[in-house]
N, C-alpha and C positions, 0 to 999 in steps of 0.2 A: 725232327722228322722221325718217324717210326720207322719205318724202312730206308737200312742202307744206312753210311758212317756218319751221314752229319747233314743238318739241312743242306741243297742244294751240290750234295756230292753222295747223293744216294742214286739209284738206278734208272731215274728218268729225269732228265731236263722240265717236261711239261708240270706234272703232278706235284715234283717236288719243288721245284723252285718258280714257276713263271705261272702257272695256275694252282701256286697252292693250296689257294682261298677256295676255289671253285667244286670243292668236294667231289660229289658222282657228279657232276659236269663237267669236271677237267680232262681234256683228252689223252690215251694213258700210249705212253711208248719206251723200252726199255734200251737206253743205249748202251754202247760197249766203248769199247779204245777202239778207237777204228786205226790208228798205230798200229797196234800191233797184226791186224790184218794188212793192211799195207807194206808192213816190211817183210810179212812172212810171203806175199805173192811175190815179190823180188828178188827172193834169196835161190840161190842152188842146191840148199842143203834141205834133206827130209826133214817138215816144220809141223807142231801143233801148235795153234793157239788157244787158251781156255778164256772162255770170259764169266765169271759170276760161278767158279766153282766152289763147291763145297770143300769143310777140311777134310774130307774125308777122300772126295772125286779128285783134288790135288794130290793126296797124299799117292793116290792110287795110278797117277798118273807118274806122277815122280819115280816110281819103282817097277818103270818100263824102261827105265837106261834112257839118260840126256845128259849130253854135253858142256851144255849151253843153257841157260835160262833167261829168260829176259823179263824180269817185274817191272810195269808202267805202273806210274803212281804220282797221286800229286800233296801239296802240302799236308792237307788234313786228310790223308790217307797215308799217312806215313808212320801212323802204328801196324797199319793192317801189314806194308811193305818189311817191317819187321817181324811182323807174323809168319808172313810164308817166306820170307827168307829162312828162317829158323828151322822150318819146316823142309825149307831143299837144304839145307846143311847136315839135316838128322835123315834124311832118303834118299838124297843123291851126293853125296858127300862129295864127289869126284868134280862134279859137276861147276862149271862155271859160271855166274851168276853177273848180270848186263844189268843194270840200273838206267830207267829212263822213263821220259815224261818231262812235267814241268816241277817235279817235285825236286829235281836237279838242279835247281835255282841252287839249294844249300850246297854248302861246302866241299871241299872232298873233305875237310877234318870231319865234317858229322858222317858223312856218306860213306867214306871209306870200310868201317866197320862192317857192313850190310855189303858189300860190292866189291866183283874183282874190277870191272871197268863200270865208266860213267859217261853215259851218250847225253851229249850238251848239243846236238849238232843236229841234220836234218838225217832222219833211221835206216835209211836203203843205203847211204852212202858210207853213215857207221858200221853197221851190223855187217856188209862184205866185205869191209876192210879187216875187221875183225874178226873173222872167219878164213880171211884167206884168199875169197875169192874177187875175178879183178872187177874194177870198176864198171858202171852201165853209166851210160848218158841218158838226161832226159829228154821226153816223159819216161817213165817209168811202164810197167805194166800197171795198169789201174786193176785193184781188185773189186769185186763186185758185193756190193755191202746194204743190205736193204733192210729199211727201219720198217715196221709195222706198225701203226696208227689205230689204237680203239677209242671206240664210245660205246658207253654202257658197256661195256666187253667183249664188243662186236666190234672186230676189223673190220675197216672201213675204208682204208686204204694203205697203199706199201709207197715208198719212197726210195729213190737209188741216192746213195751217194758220194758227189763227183767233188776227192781231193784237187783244187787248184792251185793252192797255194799255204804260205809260212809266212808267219811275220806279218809286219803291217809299219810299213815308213810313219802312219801319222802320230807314234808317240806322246800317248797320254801318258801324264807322269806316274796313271794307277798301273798301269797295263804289262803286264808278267809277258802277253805274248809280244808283245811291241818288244819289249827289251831282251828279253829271250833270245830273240834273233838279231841282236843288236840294231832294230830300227830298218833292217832288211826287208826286203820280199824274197823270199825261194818260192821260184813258180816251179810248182810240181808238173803245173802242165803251160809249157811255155808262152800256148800260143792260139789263139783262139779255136782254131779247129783240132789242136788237140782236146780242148775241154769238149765241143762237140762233136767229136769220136768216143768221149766214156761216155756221155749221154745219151749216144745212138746206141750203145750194149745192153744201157739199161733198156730202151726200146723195144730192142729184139727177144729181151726176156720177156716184158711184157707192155704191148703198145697201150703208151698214154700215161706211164707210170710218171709220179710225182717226182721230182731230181730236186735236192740241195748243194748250191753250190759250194764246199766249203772253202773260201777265202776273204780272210778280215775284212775287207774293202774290195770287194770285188771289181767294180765299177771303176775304181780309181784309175785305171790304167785304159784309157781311151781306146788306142788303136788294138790290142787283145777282145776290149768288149765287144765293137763296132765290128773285128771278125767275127767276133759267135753271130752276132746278131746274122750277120751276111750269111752266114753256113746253117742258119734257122732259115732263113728267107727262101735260100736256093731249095731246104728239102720241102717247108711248107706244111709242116706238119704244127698245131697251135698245145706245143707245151707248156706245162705249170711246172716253174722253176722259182725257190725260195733263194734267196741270195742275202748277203750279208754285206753294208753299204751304209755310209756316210752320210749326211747331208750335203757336203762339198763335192764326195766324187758323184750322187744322185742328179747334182746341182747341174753338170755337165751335158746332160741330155733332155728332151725333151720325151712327155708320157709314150710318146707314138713309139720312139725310137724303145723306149726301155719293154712294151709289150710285146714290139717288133722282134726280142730275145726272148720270147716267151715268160719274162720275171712276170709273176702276179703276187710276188711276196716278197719283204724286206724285213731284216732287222735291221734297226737304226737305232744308233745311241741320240736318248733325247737330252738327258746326264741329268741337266739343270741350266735353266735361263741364263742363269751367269759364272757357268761353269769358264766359261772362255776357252774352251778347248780349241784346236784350230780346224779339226774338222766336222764343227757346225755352221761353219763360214759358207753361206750362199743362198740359197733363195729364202726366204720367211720359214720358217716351220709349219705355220698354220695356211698357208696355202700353198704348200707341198706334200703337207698330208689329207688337207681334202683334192689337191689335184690327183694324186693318185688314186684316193679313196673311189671317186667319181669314175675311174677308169675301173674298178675293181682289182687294185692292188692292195690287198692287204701288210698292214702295218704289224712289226712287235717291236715296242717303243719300249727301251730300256732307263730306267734313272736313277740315278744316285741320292742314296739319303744320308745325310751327315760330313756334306761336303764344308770348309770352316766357316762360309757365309751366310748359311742356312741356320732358322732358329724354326720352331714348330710353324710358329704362320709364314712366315714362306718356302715353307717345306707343303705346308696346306696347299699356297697361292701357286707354287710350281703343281702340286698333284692335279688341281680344280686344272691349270692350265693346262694339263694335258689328256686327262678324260675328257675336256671340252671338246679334243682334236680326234676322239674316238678312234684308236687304235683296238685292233685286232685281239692282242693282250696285252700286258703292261709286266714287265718285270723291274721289281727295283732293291735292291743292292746296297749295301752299306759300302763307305768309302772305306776300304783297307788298305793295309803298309804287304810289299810282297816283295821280299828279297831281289834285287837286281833291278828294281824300278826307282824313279826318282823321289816318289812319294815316300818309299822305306829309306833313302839314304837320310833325306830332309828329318824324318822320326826320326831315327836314331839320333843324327845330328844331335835334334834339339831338346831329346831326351822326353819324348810327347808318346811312346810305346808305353801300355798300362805295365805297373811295377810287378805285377805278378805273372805276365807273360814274357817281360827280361828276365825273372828267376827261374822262370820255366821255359826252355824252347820248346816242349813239346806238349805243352798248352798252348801257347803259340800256333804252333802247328797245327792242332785241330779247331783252332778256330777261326782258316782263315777258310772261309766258307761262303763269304758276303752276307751273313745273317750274324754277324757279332763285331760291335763297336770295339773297335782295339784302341784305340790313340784320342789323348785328351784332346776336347774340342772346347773352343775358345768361349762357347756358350750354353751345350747341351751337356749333362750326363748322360754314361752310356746308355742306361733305363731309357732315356728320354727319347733318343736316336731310335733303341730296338723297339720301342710302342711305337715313333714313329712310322716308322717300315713297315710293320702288324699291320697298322690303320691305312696304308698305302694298298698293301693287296686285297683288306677286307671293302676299300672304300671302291674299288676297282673295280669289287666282282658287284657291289653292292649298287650302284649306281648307271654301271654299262650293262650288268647280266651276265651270263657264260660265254664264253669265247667261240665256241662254236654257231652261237647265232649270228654274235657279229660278222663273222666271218659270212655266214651265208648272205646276210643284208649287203656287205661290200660286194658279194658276190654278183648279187642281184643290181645293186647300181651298174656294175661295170655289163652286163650285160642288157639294159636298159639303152647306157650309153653306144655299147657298140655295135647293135644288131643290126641298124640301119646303115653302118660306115661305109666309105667306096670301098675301102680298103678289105678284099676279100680274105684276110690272114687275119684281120681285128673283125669278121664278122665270124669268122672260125673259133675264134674265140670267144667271142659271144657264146657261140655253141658248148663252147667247153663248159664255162660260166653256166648256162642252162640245164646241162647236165649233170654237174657237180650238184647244182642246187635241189635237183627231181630225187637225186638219192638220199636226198639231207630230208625230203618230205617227213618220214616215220620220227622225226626227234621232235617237231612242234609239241606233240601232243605233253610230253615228258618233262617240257620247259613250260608251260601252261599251268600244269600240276603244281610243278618242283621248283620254281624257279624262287629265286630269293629273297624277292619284295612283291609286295603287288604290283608297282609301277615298272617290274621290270614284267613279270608276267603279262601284264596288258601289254608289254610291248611287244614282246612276243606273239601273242596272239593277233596282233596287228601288222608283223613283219608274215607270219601267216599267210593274212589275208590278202596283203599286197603279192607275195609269192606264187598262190594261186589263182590272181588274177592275169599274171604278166606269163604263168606258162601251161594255167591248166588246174583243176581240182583234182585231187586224189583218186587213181582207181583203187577199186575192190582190196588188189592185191597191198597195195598203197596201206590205205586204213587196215588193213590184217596186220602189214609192218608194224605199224604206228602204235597198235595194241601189243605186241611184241617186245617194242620198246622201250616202252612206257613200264612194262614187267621188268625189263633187263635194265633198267633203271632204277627201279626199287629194290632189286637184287644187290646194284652196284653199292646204293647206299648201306647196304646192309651188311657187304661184307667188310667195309671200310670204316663203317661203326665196330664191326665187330676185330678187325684186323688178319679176316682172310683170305687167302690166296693171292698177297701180295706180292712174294718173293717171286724173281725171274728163277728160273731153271738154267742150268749146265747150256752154255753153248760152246760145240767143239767141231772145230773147224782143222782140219786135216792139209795138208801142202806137201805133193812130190812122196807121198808115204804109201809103198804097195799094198794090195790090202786092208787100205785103210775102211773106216765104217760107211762104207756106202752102202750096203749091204747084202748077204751074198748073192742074192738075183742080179745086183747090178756088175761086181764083181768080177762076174762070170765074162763080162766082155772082154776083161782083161786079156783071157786067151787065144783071143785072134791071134793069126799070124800072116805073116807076108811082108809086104814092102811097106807097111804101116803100123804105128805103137798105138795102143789105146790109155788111156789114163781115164780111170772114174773117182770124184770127188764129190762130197756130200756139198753143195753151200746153201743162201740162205733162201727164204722162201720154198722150205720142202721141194729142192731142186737138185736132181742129180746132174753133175756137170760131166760130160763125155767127149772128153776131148782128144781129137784125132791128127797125127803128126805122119809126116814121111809121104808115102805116093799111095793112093787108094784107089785101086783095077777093079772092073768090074766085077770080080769074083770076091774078093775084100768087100767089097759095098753090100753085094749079097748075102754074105755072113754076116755084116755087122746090122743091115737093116732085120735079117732073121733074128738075131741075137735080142736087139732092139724090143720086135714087137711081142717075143716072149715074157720080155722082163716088162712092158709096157699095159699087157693084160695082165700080169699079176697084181703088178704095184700101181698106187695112184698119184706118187710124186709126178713133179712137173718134171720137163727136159731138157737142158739146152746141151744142141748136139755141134760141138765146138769143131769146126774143120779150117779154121783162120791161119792152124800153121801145117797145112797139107805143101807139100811141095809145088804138086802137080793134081789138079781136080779136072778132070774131062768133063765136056757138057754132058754128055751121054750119062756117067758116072752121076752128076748133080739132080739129073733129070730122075732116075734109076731109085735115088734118095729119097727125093721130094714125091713122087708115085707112093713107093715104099709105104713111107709113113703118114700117109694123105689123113688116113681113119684116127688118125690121132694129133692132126693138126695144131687143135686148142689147148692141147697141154706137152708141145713140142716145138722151141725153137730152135732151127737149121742158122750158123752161123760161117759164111762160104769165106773164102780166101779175097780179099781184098785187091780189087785191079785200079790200080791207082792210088786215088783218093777213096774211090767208093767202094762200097762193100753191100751184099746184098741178101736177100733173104726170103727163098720162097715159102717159109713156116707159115 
């Protein structure tokens, strides 16, 4: 990969490893550690965290006095982790330096070196232990984390997303996270309506947003799912939730139940036919992926290449079988050894790790990436495995088309199927399906053009037509997009031929730090006074977050909603106006608010103190 330290451990999941192949069709999203935002929303102590900085924006940062430092980092990033360690030794000398991640599989003999301490364990319960401060029970506070989604380099949509859980009981013997946590679950959020309480915040910030669940198996654990599903039911609201599941824990429910949670997306490991893993144990694959399909659940089918039973033709005979099953996308993986899994104990054992990664650990290291054949296999050389794999993502994109149409056409079945249902929550969904697909209208024309074969093009232009018959032909403004797109698509290819404007920018996220960069219009709210504390923080989605603690009189409401709509015509960020931990909110007071800031509704959301269970929001 050109951008970022190594295939599949560069700056985006999609682009770089799962739509490789798919060029200016791949949809682009740049993620972080979302760790280290989750332990910093937890802690008591003044926190920044950097993602994607420069040596220069580190260095610069380091020489503002810190205590504590925390580098997350994984295998084949574990020159970069000696990089900036080096770097907080030479600028913060003083400073204490937290090693964590999963690149902590290794040793303390290797790790020692680079680290005062080394978090093995789950980060909110380390990190205040080690600090000093005392324990919290879970859930935790969920911090608010949203990924942004482009085509042609046009956002297209944001995404929140909701930590559930660690670990994963079902124990592939490849699997770092499975053993990592010794074959555990740590439910970060224990309990079904905890998980849909951080899904409702994402809500509040902006209704209708896209939520990821992240928990290895989510589904596995029946009566947690079966609450969410019930605390979807009672609000009734038809959300798009991507979730992460098995075919054994899938196997558990029926489509109704699973839409009934709002899921319209899964990743499932497909591995290989005769992987024999134990959680592909349950219903057929080929009609559990058109049963979903048909519903408009989209598929990302994961597989393994260079498993020891596998030779090129049935490494063929598994790909053909599983484009036949037409998933959403397809990522596929080379089988590798990973410190503390059973697969690396078994190499080592029998002495099957290539000779020039035993002489080197830290080639080793950066090539554990799933794009590189480590361990001799009983039938392929490594060339053989790595073309394999090549031909896996180019036969993917070459065959199915780009992922963004499939997606639309699942989209389009599942609304087909449900428009008509008694069921008024699956016809609400239909509607979502409907309108996802109206705003996908402007990219036909750009896959027509561009698309990668003719026969994928024709099909295109034929998913098109079917699309425009089941909700309508383009208006005016429609085709002006469509022309727009098709530009900003030729753009895409061109800066990706040429290699520019790929890198992410500085993101810095701020926690419990006075005057931190919100910036000074917003600041200024800081000054209030009275029986109430104000805290402003930058987070993401160009959102200043304003959050209000202690008892707020009507006189306090009336300076902060003044304060408010001064900084509100200057600036264009978004707003949420955080009063979840007010003591005491009077109706009058709530009412006072919501008046206040009526004119600026659409880019403010009001976050009220919670009576019970519920929590409510007149933004």
């Amino acid at each position: 990969m050109r951008y970022g330290d190594a295939p599949s451990v560069g700056y985006e999941l999609l682009y770089g490893q799962v739509t490789r192949a798919q060029g200016l069709f791949s949809p682009r999203a740049t993620h972080i550690h979302f760790s280290l935002e989750y332990i910093a929303e937890n802690l008591e102590a003044p926190t920044t965290v950097l993602q994607y900085p420069t040596r220069r924006e580190l260095v610069r940062e380091l020489r503002g006095g810190y205590d504590v430092v925390g580098v997350s980092f994984v295998l084949s990033t574990f020159h970069r982790m000696k990089e900036v360690v080096a770097l907080i030794r030479q600028h913060a000398p003083r400073a204490r330096i937290v090693l964590g991640g999963y690149g902590t599989v290794l040793s303390d003999e290797v790790l020692r070196p680079y680290g005062d301490e080394i978090c093995r364990e789950e980060g909110v319960t380390f990190m205040r232990r080690s600090l000093g401060e005392p324990p919290i029970a879970m859930p935790h506070r969920h911090p608010q984390v949203v990924s942004r989604l482009r085509v042609f380099g046009t956002e297209v949509s944001r995404t929140g997303m909701v930590f559930a859980g660690l670990g994963c009981p079902n124990g592939c013997d490849f699997c770092c996270t499975s053993h990592f946590f010794k074959r555990r679950h740590v439910r970060l959020l224990p309990t079904g309506r905890d998980i849909y309480r951080a899904v409702v915040r994402y809500q509040e910030i902006e209704p209708g947003m896209s939520i990821v669940v992240l928990d290895e198996d989510f589904l596995l654990n029946r009566k947690r799912a079966m609450e969410f599903r019930d605390c979807v039911q009672e609000d009734g609201r038809p959300l798009s939730i991507f979730v992460f599941a098995s075919v054994r824990a899938i196997s558990q429910y029926t489509v109704q139940e699973i839409l009934e949670m709002g899921i319209d997306g899964f990743w499932i490991g497909y591995e290989g036919t005769r992987s024999g893993f134990a959680k592909q144990q349950g219903r057929p694959v080929a009609e559990l992926f058109r049963d979903l399909r048909e519903h408009g659940v989209g598929i990302l089918a994961s597989m393994i290449v260079g498993l020891p039973y596998q030779t090129p033709q049935i490494i063929e005979e598994e790909l053909s079988g599983l484009l036949a099953l037409k998933p959403d996308l397809g990522q596929f993986l080379i089988y590798g050894p990973t410190p503390g899994t059973p697969f690396f104990d078994r190499v080592v054992k029998e002495g099957l790790l290539h000779r020039d990664l035993t002489e080197d650990p830290e080639r080793y290291y950066r090539r554990c990436t799933g794009f590189a054949a480590m361990v001799t296999h009983p039938t392929m050389a490594s060339a053989q495995i790595e073309a394999a794999q090549a031909r896996c993502f180019r036969e993917d994109f070459r065959r199915l088309g780009p992922s963004i149409y499939r997606s639309i056409d699942t989209w389009l079945l599942g609304y087909l199927k449900l428009k008509g249902s008694p069921n008024a929550f699956l016809r609400a969904k239909a509607a979502r399906f409907a309108s996802e697909i109206r705003q996908a209208y402007p990219v036909f024309r750009a896959g027509v053009l561009f698309g990668p074969t003719r026969r994928v093009r024709l099909r295109i232009a034929r998913l098109q037509e079917r699309v425009h018959a089941a909700l309508g032909r383009p208006t005016w403004t429609e085709r002006t997009r469509a022309l727009a797109a098709t530009c900003l698509a030729a753009w895409t290819g061109l800066t990706l031929k040429l290699g520019l404007f790929q890198h992410p920018r500085l993101i810095r996220h701020t926690f419990r730090i006075p005057g931190a960069r919100a910036g000074r219009v917003w600041n200024r709210l800081r000054i209030l006074s009275g029986e109430h504390t104000v805290e402003v923080e930058r987070r993401p989605l160009s959102t200043v977050w304003v959050r209000v603690a202690g008892t707020l009189d009507t006189g306090g409401a009336s300076r902060l909603i003044e304060s408010m709509r001064r900084a509100l015509r200057r600036k264009r960020e978004r707003v949420v106006l955080d009063l979840a931990r007010l003591v005491l909110l009077e109706e009058e007071v709530a009412q006072r608010i919501s008046e206040g800031l009526a004119t600026y509704r659409e880019r403010v959301r009001i976050l009220l103190p919670r009576i019970g269970e519920a929590a409510a929001s007149p933004g």
